[in-house]
N, C-alpha and C positions, 0 to 999 in steps of 0.2 A: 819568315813572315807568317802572320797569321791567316785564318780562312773564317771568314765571316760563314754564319747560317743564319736562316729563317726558319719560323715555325709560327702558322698563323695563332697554333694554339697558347703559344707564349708572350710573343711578340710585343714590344709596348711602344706606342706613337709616341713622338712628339708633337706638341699641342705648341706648347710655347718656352719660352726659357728665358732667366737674368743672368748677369754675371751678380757676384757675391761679392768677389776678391779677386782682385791680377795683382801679384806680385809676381817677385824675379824669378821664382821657380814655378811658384804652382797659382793654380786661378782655378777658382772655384764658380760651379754654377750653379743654378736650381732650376731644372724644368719642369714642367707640368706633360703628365701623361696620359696617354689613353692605356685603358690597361686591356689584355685578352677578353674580359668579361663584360667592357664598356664602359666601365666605371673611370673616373677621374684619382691620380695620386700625383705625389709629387716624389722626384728626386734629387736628392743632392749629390754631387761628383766633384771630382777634379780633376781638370785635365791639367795634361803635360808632355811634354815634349818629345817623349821616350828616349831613351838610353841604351849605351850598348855595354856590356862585360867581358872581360876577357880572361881564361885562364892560361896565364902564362907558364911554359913548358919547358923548363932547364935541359940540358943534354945530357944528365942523368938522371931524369925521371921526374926530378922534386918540383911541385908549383911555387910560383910565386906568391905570397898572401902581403895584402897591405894591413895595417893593424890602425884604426883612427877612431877617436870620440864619435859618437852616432848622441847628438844634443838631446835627440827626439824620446830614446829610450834610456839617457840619463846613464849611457856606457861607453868601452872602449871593443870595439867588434875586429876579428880577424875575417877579411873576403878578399875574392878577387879583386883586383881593379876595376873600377865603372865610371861612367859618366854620362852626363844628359847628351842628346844632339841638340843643338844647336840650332833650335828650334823648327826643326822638320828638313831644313835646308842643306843640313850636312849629308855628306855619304858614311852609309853606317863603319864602312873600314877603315874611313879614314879618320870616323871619331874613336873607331875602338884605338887604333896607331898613335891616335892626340894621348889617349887617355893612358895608354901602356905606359907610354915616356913620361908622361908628366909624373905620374904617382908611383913608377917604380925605376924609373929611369932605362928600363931598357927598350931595344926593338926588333923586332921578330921579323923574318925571313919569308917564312911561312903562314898562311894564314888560313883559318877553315869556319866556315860556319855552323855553327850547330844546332842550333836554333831560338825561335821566339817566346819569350813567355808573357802570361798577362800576370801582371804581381801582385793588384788585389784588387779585380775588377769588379765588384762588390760596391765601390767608391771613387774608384779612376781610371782612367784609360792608358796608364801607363804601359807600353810594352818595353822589355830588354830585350836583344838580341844579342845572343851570346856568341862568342867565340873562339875556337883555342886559338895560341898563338905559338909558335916552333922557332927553334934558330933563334937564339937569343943572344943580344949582342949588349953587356951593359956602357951605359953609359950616365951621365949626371941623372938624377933626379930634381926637377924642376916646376915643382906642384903650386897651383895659384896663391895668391900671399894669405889666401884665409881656411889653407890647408896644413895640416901639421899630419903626414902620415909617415910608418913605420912600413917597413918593408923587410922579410924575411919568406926563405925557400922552406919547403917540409916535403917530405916524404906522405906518398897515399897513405901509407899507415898511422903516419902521425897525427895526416887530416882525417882517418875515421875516426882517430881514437879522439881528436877534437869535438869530433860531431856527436859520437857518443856520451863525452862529460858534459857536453851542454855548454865548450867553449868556443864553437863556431857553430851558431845560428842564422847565417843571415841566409834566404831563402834563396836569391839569386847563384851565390855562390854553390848551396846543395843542388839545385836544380842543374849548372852547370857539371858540377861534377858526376851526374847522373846522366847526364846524355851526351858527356864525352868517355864515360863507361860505354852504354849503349851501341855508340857509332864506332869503336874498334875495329 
């Protein structure tokens, strides 16, 4: 989870706000701010529902990676598995458990938290909450009808040497793997 701060010296009010756009995923807003210095600006964002990730953890060593189209960036990305919650209402482990099975078909034994990140709050309030997953049991893969994903295990070496050619970028995945280093 995350920890909010204050600092009067940064701090920015809300004044007022619209909505822009509510679509199925994201909804966008614009508010109006007080800024630190008094002055009036505005901001746009978008909020969302937050998500959870999960790096799954074969019993000899290897992750599991999903390999799918990302529309946004016009490619095909290898990451962990992820998915949104369910808008607020779900429990985070038991949307990371939805999300394991559906996109890679299996299910994990073991479960651990590792923690929250903000992914580009700059423009949204998305958090991920990441997690490893252990005890891996396969079974079908069963992803919703407007997902088409690949699934294949690697070796840590294989995924640095990924991260170094510039063939796995996507930011939740490194972070995950960076703080399931850390926490050993």
């Amino acid at each position: 989870m995350i920890k909010k701060f204050s600092d009067k010296d940064l701090d920015e009010i809300r004044i007022s706000g619209k909505d822009i756009y509510d679509g199925c995923l994201l909804h966008v807003m614009k508010d109006r701010v007080k800024l630190p210095d008094g002055k009036e600006s505005e901001r746009e964002f978008i909020r969302h529902p937050g998500a959870v990730a999960v790096v799954p953890v074969l019993d000899d060593g290897r992750i599991v990676l999903v390999k799918q189209c990302r529309y946004p960036l016009n490619t095909v990305m290898w990451e962990i598995p992820a998915g949104k919650l369910d808008h607020g209402a779900e429990n985070l482990e038991d949307c990371a458990r939805r999300e394991l099975s559906e996109e890679t078909g299996y299910e994990a034994k073991e479960w651990r938290f590792l923690c929250s990140i903000a992914t580009t709050p700059g423009f949204s309030d998305e958090i991920i909450h990441l997690f490893e997953a252990k005890g891996l049991t396969a079974h079908a893969q069963h992803t919703d009808e407007d997902e088409f994903i690949g699934v294949q295990a690697f070796t840590w070496e294989e995924i640095n040497n990924m991260i170094c050619r510039g063939e796995l970028f996507d930011a939740k995945s490194i972070c995950a793997f960076h703080a399931l280093e850390i926490k050993k």
